[in-house]
mmCIF entry with sequence, helices, sheets and N, C-alpha, C, O atoms, coordinates in Angstrom:
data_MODEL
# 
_entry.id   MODEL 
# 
_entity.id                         1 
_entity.type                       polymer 
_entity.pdbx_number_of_molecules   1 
# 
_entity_poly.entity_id                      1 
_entity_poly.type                           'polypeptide(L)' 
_entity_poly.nstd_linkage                   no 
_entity_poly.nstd_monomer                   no 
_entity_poly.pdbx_seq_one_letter_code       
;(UNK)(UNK)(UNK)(UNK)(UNK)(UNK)(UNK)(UNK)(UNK)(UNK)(UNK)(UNK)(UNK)(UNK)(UNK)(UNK)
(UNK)(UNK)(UNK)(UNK)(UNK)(UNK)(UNK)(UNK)(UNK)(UNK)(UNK)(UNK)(UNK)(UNK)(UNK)(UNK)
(UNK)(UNK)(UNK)(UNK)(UNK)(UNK)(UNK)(UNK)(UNK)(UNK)(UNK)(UNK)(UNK)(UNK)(UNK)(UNK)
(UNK)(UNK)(UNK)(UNK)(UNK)(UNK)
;
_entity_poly.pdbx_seq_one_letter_code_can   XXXXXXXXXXXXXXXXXXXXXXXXXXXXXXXXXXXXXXXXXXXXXXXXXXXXXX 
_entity_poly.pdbx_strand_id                 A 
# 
loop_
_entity_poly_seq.entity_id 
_entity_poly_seq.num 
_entity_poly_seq.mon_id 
_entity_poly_seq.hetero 
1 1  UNK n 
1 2  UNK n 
1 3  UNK n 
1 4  UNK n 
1 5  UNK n 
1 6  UNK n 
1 7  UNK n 
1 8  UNK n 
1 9  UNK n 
1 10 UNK n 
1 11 UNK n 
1 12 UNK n 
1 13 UNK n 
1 14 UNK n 
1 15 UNK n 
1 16 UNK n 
1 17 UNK n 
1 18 UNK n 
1 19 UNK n 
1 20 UNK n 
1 21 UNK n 
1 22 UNK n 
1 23 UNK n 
1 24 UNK n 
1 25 UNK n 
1 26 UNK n 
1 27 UNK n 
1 28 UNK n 
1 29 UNK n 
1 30 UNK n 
1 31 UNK n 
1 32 UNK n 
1 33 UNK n 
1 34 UNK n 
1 35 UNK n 
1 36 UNK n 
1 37 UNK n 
1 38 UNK n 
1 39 UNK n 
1 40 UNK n 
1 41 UNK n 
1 42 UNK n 
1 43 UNK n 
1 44 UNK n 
1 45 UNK n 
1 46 UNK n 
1 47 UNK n 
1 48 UNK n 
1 49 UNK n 
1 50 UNK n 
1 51 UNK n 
1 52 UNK n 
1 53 UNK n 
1 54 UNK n 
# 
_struct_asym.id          A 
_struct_asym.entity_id   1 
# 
loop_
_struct_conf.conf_type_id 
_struct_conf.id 
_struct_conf.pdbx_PDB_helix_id 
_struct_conf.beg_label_comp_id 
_struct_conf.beg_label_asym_id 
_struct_conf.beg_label_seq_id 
_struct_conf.pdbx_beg_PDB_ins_code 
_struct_conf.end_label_comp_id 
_struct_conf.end_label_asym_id 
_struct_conf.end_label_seq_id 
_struct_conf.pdbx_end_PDB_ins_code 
_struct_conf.beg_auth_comp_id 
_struct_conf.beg_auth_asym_id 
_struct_conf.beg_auth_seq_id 
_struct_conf.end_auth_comp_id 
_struct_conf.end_auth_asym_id 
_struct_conf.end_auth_seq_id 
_struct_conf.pdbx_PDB_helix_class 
_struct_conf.details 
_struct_conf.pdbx_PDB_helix_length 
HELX_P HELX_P1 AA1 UNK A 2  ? UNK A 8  ? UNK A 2  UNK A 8  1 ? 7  
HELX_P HELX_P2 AA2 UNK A 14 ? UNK A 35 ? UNK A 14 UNK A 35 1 ? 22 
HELX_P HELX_P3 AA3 UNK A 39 ? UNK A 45 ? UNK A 39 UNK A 45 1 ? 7  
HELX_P HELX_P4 AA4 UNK A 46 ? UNK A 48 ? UNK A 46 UNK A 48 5 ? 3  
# 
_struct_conf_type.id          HELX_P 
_struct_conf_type.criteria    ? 
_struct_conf_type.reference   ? 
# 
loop_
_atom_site.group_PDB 
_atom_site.id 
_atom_site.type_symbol 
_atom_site.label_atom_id 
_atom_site.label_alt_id 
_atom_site.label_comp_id 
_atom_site.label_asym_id 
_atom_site.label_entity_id 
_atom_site.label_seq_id 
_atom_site.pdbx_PDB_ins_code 
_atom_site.Cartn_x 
_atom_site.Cartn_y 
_atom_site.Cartn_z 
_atom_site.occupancy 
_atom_site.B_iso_or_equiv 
_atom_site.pdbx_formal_charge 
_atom_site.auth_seq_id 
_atom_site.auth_comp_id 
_atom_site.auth_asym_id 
_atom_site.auth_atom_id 
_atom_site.pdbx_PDB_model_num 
ATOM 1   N N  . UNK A 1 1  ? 0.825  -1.179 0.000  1.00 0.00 ? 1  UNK A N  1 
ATOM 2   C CA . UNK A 1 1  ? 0.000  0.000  0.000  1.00 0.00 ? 1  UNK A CA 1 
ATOM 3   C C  . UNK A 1 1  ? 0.880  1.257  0.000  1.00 0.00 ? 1  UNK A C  1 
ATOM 4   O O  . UNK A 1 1  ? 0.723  2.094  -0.889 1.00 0.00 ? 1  UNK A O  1 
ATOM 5   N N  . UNK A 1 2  ? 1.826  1.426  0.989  1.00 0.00 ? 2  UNK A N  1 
ATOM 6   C CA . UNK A 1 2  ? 2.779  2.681  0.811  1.00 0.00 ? 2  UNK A CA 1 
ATOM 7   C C  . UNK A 1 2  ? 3.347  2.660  -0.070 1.00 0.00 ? 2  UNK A C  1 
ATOM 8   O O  . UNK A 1 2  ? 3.364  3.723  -0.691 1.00 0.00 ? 2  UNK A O  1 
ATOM 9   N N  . UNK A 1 3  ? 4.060  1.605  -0.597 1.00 0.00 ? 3  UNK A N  1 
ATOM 10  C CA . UNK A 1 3  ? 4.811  1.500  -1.689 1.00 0.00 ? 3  UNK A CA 1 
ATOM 11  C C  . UNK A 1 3  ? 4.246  1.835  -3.031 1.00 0.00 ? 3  UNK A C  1 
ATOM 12  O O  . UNK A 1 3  ? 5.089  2.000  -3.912 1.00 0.00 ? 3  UNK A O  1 
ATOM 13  N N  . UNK A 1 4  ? 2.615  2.008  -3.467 1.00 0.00 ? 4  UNK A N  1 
ATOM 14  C CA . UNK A 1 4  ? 1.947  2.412  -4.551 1.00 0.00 ? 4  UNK A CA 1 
ATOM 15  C C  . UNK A 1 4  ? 1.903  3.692  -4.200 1.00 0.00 ? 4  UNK A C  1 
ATOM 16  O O  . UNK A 1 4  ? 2.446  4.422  -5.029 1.00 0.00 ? 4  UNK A O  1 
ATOM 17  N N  . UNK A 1 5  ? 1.284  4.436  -2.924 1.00 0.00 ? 5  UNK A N  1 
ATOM 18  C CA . UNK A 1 5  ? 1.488  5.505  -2.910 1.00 0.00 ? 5  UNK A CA 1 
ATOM 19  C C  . UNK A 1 5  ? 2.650  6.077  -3.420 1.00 0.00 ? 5  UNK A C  1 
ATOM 20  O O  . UNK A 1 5  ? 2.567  6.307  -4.626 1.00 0.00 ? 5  UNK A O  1 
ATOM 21  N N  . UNK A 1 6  ? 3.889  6.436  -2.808 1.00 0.00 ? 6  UNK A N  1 
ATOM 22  C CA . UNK A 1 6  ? 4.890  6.726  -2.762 1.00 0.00 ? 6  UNK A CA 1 
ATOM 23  C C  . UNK A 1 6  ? 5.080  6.706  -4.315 1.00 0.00 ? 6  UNK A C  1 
ATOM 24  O O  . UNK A 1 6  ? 5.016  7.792  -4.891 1.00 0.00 ? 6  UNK A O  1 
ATOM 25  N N  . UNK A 1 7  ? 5.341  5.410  -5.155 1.00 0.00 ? 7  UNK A N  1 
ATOM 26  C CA . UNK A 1 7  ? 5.679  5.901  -6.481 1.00 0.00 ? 7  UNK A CA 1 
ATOM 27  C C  . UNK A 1 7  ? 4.665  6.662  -7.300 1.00 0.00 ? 7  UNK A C  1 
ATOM 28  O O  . UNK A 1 7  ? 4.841  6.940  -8.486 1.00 0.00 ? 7  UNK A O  1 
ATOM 29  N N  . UNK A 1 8  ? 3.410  7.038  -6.482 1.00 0.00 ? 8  UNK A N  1 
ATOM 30  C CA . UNK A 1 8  ? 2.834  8.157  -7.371 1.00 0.00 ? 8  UNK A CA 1 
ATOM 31  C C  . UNK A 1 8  ? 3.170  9.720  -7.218 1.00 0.00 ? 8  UNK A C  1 
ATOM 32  O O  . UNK A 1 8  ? 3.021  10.657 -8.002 1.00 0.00 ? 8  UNK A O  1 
ATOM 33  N N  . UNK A 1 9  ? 3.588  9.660  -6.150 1.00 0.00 ? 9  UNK A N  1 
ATOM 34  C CA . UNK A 1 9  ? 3.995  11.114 -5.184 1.00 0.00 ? 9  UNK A CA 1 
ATOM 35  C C  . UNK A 1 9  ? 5.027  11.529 -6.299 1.00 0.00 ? 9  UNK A C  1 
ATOM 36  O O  . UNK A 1 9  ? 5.772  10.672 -6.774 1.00 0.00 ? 9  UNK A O  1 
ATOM 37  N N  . UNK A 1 10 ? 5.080  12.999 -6.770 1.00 0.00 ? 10 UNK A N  1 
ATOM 38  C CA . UNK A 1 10 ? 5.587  14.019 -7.436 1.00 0.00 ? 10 UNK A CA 1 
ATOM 39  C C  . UNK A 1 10 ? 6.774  14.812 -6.733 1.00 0.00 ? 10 UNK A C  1 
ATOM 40  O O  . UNK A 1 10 ? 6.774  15.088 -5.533 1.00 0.00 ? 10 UNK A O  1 
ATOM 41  N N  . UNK A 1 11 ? 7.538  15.061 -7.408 1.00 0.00 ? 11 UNK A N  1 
ATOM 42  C CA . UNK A 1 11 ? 8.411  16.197 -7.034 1.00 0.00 ? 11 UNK A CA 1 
ATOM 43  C C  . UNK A 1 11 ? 7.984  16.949 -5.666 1.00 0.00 ? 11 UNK A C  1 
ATOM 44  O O  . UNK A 1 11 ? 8.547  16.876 -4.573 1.00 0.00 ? 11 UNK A O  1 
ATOM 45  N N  . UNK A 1 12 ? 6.693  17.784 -6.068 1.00 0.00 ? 12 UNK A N  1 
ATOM 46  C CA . UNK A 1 12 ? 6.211  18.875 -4.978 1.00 0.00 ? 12 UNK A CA 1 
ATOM 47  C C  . UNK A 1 12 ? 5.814  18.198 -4.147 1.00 0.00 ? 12 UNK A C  1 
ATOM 48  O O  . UNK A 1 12 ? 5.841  18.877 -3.120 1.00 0.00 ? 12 UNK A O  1 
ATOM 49  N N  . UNK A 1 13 ? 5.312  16.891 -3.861 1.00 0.00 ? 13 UNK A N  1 
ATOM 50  C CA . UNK A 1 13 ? 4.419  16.397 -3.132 1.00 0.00 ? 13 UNK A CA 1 
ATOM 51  C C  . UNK A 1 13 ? 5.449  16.166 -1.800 1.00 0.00 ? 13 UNK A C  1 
ATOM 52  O O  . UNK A 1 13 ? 5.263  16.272 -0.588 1.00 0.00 ? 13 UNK A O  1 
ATOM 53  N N  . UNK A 1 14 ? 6.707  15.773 -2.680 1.00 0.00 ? 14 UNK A N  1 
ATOM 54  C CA . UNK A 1 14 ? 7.819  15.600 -1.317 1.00 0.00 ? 14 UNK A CA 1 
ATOM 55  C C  . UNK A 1 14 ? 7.900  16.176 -0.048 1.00 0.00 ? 14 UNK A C  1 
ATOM 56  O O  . UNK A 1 14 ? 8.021  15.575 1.020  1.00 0.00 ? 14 UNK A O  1 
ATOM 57  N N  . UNK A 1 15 ? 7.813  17.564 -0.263 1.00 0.00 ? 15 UNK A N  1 
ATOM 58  C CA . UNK A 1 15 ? 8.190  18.483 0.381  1.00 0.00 ? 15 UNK A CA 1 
ATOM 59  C C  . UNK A 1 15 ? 6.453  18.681 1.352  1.00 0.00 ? 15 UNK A C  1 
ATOM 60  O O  . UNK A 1 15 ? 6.377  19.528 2.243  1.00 0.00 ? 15 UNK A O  1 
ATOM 61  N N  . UNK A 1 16 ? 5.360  17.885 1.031  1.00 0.00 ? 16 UNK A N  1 
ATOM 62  C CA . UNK A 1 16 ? 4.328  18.114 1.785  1.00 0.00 ? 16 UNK A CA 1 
ATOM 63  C C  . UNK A 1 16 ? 4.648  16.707 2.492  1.00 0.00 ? 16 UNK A C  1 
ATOM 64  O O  . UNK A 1 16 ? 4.547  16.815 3.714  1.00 0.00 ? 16 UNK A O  1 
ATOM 65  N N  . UNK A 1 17 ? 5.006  15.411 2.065  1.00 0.00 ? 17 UNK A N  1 
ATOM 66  C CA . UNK A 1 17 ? 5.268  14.023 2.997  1.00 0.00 ? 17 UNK A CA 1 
ATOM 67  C C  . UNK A 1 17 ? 6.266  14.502 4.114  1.00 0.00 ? 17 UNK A C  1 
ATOM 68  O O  . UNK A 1 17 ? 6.176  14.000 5.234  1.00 0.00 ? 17 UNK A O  1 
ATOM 69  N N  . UNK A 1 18 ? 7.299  15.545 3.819  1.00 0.00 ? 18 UNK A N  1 
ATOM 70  C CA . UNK A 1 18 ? 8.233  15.872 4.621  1.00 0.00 ? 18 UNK A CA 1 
ATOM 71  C C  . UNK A 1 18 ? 7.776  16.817 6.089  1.00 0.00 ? 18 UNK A C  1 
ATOM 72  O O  . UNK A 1 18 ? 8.173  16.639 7.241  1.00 0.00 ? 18 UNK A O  1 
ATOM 73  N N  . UNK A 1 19 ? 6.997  17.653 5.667  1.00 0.00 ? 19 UNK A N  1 
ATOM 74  C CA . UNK A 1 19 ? 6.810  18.473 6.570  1.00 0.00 ? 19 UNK A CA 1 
ATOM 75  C C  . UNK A 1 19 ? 5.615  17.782 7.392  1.00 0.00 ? 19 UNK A C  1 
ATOM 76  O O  . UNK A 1 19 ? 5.661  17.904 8.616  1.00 0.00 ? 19 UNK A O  1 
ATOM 77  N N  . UNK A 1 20 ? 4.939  17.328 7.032  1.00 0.00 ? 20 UNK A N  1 
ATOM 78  C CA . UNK A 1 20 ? 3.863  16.279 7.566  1.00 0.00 ? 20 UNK A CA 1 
ATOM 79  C C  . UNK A 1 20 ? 4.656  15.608 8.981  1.00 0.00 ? 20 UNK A C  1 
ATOM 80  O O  . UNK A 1 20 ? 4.656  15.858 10.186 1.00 0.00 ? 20 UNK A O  1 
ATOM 81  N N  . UNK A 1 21 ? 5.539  14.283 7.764  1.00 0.00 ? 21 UNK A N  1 
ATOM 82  C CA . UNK A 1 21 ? 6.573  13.469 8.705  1.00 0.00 ? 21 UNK A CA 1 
ATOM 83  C C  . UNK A 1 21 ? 7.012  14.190 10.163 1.00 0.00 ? 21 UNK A C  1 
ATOM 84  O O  . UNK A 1 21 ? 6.683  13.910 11.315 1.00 0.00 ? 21 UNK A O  1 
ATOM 85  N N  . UNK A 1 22 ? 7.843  15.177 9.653  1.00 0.00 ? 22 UNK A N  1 
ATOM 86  C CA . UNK A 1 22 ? 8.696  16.341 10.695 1.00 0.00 ? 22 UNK A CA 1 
ATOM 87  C C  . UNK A 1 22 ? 7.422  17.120 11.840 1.00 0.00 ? 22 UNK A C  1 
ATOM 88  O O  . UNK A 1 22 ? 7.666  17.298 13.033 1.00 0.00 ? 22 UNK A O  1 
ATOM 89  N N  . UNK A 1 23 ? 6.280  17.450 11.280 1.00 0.00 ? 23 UNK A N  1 
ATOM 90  C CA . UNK A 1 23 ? 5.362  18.065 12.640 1.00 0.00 ? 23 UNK A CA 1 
ATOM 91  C C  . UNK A 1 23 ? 4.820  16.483 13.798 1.00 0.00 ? 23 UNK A C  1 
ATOM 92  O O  . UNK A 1 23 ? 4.709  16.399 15.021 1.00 0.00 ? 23 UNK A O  1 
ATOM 93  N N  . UNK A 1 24 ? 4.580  15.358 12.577 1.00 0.00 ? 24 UNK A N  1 
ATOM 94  C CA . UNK A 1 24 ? 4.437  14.242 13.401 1.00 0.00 ? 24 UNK A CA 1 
ATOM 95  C C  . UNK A 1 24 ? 5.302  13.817 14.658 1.00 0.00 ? 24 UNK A C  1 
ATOM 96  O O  . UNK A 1 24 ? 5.101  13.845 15.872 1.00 0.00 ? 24 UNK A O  1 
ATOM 97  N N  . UNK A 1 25 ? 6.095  13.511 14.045 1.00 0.00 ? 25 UNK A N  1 
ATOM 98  C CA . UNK A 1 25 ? 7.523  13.622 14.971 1.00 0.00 ? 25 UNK A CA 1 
ATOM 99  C C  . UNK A 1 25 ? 7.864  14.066 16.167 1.00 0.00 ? 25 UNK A C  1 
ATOM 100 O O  . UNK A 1 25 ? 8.301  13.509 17.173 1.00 0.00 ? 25 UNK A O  1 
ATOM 101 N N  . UNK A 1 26 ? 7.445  15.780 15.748 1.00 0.00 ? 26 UNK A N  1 
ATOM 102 C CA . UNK A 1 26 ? 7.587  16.603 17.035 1.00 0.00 ? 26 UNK A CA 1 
ATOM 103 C C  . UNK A 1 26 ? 6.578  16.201 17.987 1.00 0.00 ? 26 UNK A C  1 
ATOM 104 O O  . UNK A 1 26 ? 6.867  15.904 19.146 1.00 0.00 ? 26 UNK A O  1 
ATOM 105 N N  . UNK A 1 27 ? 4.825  16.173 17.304 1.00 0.00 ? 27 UNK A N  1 
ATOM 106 C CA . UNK A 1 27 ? 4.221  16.019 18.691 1.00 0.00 ? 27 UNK A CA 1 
ATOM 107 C C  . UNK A 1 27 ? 4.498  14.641 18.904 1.00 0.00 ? 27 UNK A C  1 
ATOM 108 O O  . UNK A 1 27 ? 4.016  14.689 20.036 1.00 0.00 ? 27 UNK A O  1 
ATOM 109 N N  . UNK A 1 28 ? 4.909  13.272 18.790 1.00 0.00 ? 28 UNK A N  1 
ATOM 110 C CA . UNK A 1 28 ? 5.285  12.452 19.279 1.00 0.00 ? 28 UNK A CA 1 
ATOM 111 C C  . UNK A 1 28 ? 6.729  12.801 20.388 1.00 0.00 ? 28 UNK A C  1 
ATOM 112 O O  . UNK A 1 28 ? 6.993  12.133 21.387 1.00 0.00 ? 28 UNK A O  1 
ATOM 113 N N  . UNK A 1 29 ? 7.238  13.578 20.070 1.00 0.00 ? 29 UNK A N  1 
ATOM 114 C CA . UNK A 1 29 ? 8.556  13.511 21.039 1.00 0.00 ? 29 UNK A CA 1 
ATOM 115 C C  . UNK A 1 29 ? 7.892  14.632 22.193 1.00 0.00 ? 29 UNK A C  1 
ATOM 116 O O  . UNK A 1 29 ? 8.478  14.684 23.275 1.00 0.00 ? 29 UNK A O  1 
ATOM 117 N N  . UNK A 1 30 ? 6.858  15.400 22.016 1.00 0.00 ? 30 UNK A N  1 
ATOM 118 C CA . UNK A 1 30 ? 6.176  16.386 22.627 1.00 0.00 ? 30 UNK A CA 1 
ATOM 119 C C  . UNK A 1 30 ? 5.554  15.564 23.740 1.00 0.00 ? 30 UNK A C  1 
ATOM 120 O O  . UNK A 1 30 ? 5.610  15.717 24.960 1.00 0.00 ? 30 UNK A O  1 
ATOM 121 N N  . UNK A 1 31 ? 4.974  14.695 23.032 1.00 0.00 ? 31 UNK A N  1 
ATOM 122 C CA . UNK A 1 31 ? 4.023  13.657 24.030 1.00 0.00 ? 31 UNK A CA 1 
ATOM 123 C C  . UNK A 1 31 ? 4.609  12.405 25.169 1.00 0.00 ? 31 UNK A C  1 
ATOM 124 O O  . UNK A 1 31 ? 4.075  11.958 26.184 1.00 0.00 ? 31 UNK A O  1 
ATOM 125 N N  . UNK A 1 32 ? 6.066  12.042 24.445 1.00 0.00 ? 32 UNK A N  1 
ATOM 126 C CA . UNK A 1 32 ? 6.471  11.020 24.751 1.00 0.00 ? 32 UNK A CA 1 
ATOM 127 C C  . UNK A 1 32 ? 7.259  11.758 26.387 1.00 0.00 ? 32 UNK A C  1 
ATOM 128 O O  . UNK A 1 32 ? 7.341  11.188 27.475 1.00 0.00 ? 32 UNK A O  1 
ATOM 129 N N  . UNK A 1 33 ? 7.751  13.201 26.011 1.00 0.00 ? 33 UNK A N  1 
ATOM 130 C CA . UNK A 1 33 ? 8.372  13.902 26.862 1.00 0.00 ? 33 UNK A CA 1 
ATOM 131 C C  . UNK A 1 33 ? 7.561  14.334 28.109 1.00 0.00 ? 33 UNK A C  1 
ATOM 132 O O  . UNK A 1 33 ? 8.122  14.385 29.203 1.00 0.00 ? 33 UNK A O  1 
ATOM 133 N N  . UNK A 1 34 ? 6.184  14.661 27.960 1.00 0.00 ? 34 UNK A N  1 
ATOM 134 C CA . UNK A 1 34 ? 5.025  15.232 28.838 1.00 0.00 ? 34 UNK A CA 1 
ATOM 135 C C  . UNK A 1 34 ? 4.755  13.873 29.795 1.00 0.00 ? 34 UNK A C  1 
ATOM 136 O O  . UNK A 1 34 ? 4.677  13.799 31.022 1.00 0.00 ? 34 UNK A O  1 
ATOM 137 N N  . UNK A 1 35 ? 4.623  12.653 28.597 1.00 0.00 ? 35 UNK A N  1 
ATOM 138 C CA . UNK A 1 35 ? 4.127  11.647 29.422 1.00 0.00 ? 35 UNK A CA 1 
ATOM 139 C C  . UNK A 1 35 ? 4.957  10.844 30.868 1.00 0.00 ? 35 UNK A C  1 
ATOM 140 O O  . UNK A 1 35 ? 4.437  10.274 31.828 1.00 0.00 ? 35 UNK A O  1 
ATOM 141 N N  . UNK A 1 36 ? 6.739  11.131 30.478 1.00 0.00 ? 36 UNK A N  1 
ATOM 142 C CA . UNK A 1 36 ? 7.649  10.596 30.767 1.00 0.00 ? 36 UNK A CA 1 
ATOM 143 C C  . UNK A 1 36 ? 8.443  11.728 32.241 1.00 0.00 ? 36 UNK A C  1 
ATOM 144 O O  . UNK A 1 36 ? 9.486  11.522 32.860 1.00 0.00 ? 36 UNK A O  1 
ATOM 145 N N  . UNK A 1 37 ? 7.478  12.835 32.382 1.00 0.00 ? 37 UNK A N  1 
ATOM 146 C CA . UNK A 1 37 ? 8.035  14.143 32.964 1.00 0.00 ? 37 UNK A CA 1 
ATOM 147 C C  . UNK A 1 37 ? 6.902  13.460 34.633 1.00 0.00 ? 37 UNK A C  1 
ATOM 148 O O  . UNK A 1 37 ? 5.825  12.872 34.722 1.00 0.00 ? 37 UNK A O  1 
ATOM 149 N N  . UNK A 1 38 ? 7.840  13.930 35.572 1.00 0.00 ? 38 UNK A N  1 
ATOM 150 C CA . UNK A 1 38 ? 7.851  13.621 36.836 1.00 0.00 ? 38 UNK A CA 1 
ATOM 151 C C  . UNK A 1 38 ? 6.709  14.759 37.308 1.00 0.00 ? 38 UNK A C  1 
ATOM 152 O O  . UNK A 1 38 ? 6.926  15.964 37.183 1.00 0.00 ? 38 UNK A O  1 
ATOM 153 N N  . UNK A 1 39 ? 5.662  14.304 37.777 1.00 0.00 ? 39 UNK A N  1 
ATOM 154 C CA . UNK A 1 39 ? 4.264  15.115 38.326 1.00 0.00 ? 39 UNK A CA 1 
ATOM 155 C C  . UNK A 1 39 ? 4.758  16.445 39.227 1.00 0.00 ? 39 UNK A C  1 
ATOM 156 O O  . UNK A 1 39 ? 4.148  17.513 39.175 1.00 0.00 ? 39 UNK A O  1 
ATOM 157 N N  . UNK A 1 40 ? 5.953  16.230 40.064 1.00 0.00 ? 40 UNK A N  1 
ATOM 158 C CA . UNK A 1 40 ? 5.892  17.567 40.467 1.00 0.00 ? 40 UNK A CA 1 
ATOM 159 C C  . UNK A 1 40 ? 6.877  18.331 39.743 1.00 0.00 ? 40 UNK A C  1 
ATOM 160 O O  . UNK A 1 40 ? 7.219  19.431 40.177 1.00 0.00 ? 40 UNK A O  1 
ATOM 161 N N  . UNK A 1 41 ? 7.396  17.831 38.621 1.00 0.00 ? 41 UNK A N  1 
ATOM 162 C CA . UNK A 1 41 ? 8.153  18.956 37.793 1.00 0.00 ? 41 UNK A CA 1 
ATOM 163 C C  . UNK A 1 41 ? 7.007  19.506 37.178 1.00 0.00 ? 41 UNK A C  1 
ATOM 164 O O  . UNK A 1 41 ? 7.146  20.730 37.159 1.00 0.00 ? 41 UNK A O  1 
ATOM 165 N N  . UNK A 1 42 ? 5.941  19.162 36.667 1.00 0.00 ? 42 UNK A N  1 
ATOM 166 C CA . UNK A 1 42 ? 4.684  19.374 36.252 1.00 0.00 ? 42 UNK A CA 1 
ATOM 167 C C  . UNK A 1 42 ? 4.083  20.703 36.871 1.00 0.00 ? 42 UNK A C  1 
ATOM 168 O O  . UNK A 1 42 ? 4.083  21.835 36.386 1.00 0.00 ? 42 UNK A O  1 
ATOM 169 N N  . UNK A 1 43 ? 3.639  20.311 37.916 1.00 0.00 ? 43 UNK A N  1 
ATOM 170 C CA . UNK A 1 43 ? 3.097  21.544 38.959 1.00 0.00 ? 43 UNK A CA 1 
ATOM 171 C C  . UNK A 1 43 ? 4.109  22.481 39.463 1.00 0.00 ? 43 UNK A C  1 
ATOM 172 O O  . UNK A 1 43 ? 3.692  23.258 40.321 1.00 0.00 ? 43 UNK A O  1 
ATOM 173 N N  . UNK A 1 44 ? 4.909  22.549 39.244 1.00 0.00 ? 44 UNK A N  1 
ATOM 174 C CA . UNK A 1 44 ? 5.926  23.462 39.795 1.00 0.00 ? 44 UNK A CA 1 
ATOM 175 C C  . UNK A 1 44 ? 6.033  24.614 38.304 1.00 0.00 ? 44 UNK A C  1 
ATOM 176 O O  . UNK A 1 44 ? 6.244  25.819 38.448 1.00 0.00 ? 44 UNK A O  1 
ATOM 177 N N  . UNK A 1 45 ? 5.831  23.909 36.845 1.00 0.00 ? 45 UNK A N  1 
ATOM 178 C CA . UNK A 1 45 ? 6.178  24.782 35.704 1.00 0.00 ? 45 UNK A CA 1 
ATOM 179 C C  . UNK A 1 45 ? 4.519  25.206 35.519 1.00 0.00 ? 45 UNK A C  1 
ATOM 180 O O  . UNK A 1 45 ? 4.429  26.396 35.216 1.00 0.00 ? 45 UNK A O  1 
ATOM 181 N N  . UNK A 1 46 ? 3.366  24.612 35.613 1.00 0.00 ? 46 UNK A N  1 
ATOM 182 C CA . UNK A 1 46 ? 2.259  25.142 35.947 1.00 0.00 ? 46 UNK A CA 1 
ATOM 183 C C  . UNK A 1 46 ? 2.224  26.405 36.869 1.00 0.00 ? 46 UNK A C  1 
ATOM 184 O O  . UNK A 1 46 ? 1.605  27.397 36.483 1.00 0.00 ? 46 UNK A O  1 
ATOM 185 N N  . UNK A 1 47 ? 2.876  26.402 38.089 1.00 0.00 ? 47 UNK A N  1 
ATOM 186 C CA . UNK A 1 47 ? 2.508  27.283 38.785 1.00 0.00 ? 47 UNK A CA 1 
ATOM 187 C C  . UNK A 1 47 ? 3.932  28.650 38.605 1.00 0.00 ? 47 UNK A C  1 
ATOM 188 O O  . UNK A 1 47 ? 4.043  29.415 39.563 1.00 0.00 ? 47 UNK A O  1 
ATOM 189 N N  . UNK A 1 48 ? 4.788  28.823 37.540 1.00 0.00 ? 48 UNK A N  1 
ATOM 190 C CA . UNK A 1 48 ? 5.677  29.394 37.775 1.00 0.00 ? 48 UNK A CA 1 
ATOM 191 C C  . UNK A 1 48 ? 4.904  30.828 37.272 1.00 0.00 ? 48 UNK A C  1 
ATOM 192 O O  . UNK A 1 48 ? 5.403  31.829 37.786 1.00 0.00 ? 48 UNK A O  1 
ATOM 193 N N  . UNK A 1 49 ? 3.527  31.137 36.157 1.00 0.00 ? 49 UNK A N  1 
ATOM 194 C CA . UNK A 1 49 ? 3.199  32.227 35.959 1.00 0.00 ? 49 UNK A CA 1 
ATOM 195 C C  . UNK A 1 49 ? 2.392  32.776 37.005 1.00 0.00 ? 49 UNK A C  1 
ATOM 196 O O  . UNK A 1 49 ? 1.931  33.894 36.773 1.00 0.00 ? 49 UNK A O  1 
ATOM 197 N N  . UNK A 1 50 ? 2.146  32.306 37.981 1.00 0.00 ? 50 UNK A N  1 
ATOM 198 C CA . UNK A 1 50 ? 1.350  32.688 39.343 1.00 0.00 ? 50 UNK A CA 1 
ATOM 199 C C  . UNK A 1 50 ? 2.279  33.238 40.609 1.00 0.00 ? 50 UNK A C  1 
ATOM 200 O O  . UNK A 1 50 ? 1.843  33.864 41.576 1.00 0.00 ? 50 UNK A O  1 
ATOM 201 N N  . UNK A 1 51 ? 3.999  32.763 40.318 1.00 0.00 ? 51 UNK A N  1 
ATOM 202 C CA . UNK A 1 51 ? 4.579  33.126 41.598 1.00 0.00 ? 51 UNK A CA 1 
ATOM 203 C C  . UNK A 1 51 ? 4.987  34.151 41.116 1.00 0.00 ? 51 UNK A C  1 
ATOM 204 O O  . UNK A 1 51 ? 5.098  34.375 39.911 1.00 0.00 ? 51 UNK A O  1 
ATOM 205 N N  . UNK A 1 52 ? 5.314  35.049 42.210 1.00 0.00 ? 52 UNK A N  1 
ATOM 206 C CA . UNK A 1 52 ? 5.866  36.383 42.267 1.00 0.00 ? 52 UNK A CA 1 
ATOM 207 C C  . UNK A 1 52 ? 7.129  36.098 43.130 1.00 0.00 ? 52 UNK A C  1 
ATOM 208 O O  . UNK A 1 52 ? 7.175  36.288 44.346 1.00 0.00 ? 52 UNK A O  1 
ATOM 209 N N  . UNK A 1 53 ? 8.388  35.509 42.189 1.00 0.00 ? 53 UNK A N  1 
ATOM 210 C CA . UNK A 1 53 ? 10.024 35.720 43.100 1.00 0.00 ? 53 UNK A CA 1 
ATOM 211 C C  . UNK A 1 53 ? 10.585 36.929 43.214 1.00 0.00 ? 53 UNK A C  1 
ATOM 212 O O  . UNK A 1 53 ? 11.779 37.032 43.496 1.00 0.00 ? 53 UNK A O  1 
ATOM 213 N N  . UNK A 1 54 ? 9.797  37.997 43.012 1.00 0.00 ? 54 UNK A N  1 
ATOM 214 C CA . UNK A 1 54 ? 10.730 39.522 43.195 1.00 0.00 ? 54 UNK A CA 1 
ATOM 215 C C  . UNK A 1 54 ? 11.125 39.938 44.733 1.00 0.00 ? 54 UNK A C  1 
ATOM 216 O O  . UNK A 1 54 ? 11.764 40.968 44.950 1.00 0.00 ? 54 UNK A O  1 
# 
């Protein structure tokens, strides 16, 4: 099935499989990072626009 796709894909089309690929990517490493992040590093970057350290 990919393999029919793919040899129909054009020149221009590349550059739309690419950028596709590359945003996928990110929110996978976005997600994999959120999921893998320790609960009170969590609440501590949640609450950093609420503290006032001045």
């Amino acid at each position: 099935m990919f393999k029919q796709f793919l040899n129909q894909v054009d020149g221009s089309q590349v550059y739309l499989l690419t950028s596709l690929g590359i945003f996928m990517l990110f929110f996978l490493l976005v997600g994999i990072l959120l999921l893998t992040m320790k609960k009170d590093e969590i609440k501590y970057m949640s609450e950093l626009p609420l503290k006032d350290e001045e």
